[in-house]
N, C-alpha and C positions, 0 to 999 in steps of 0.2 A: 609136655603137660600144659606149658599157656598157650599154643598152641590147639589144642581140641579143646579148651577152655572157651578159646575167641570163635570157634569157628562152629558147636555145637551148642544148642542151647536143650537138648533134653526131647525136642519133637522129632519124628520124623513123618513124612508124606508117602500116603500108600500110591502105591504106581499107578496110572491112568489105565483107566478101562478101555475095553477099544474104540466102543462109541464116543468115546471123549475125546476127539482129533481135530476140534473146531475151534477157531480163534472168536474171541468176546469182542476182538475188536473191530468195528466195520470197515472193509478198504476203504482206502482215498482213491477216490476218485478223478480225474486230470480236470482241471479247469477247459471247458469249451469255447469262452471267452473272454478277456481280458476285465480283471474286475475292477469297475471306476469309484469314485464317490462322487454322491447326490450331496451335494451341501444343499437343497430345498429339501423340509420336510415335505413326506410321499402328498399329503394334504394341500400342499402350500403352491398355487399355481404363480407362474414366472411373471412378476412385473413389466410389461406390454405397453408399447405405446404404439398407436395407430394412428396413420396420415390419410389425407381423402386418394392419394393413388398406391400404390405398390410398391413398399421398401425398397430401392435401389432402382425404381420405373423414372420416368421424364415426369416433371414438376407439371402441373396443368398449369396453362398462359394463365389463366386469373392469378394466378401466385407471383408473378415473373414482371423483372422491367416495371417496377413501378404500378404493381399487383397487391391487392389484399392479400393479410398473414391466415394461413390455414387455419381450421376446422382442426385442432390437433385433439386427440382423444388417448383417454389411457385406463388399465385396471389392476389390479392386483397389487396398491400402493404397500409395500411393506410397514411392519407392524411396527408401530413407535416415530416413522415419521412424523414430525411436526409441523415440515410445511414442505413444498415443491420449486422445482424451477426448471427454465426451460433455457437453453441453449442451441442458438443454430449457429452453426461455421460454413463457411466455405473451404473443404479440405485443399483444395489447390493455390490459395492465396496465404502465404502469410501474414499476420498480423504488420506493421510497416513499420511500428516501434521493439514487438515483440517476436521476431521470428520462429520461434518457438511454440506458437500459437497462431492457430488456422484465424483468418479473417471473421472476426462475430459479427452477423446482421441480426441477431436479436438474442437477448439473455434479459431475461421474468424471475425474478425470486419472490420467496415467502406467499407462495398460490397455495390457497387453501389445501390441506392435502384431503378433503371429505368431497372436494370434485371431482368430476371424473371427463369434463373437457373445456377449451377455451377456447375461443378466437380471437379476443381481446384481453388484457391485464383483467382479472378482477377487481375489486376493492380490497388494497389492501396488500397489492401486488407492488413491486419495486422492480424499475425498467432499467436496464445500464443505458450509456450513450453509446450506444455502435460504432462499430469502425467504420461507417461515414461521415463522422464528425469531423470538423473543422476546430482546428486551436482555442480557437475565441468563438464557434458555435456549435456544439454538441448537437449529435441527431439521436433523439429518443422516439423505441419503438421497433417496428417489423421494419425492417429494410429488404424489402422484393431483391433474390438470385437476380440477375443481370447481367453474362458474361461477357466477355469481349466476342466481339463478331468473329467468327471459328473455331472458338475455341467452346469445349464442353466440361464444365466442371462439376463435380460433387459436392454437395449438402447434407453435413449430417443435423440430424435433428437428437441432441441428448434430453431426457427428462430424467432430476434429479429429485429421489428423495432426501431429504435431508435432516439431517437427525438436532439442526438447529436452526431459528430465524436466521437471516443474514441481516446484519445493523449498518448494510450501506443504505444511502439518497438513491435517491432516483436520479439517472446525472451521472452519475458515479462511469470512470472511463470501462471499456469495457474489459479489458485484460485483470483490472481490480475486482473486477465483478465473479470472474468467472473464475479467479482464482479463490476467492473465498466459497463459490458454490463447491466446488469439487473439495476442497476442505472439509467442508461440513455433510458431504455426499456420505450417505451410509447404502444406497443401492441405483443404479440407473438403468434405463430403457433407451435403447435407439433404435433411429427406422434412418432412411436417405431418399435421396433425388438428387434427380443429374437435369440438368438444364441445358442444352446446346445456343450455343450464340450464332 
């Protein structure tokens, strides 16, 4: 008796008709290709920085040995940056204090982020002292790729958005520099060049 109690509740279902032999539910279908995520929204084009040659192309001699600093251009700053900054290494050289860190020939913080290019600091920009700096004389500024006679090295070029001022000097050594940029980085763009000695 509790048994047909628990198991009948007083309905029953008339039997299906014959036309009624069709599932409500629509197959699954197999995935054709592997599905990724888009962390940009579908609107939101990628944060872009562009040099006067071809990402990964040879530096033009004007840049080089004792060369004027590029023409560097960019778009797509993300939304909420406060300011900008610009980072160039030489990936093949170590820092000489910090090994850990590629050679810096030039790091620009706090660049307007309503710009959209430079070839010199702005007003209002903050230069570190590059790793051609001497003990007792700091080199502040573009310091020109220059590699040793045979050898060919890489230059990246990072631009950071940054989601705050940075409150060093100008002066400021370069490894201090550019570890507080990437701190404060909320999104970056890079391009390169290769330079042959």
């Amino acid at each position: 008796m509790a048994l047909a109690a628990c198991s009948h509740d007083g309905r029953e279902m008339r039997p299906p008709r014959p036309d009624q032999n069709q599932t409500i539910i629509p197959p699954t279908e197999p995935a054709t290709q592997p599905v990724g995520f888009d962390t940009a929204a579908p609107d939101e084009a990628a944060f872009a920085l562009t040099l006067p040659w071809t990402s990964g192309g040879a530096i033009p001699a004007d840049y080089v040995c004792g060369g004027e600093a590029p023409m560097i251009s960019w778009a797509n700053v993300p939304a909420g940056a406060v300011a900008l900054a610009i980072v160039v290494t030489d990936l093949d050289v170590p820092m000489a204090d910090r090994p850990d860190l590629p050679f810096v020939h030039w790091a620009v913080t706090n660049i307007d982020p309503t710009l959209s290019t430079m070839a010199s600091p702005p007003a209002g920009a903050m230069e570190a002292a590059n790793d051609f700096s001497a003990p007792t004389s700091p080199s502040i500024g573009w310091g020109a790729p220059c590699p040793p006679s045979g050898e060919t090295h890489t230059y990246s070029f990072e631009l950071h958005a940054l989601g705050q001022s940075i409150e060093l000097p100008s002066g400021t050594p370069a490894a201090d520099m550019v570890t507080a940029i990437e701190l404060a980085s909320v999104g970056r763009a890079t391009a390169s060049g290769v330079v042959a000695g």
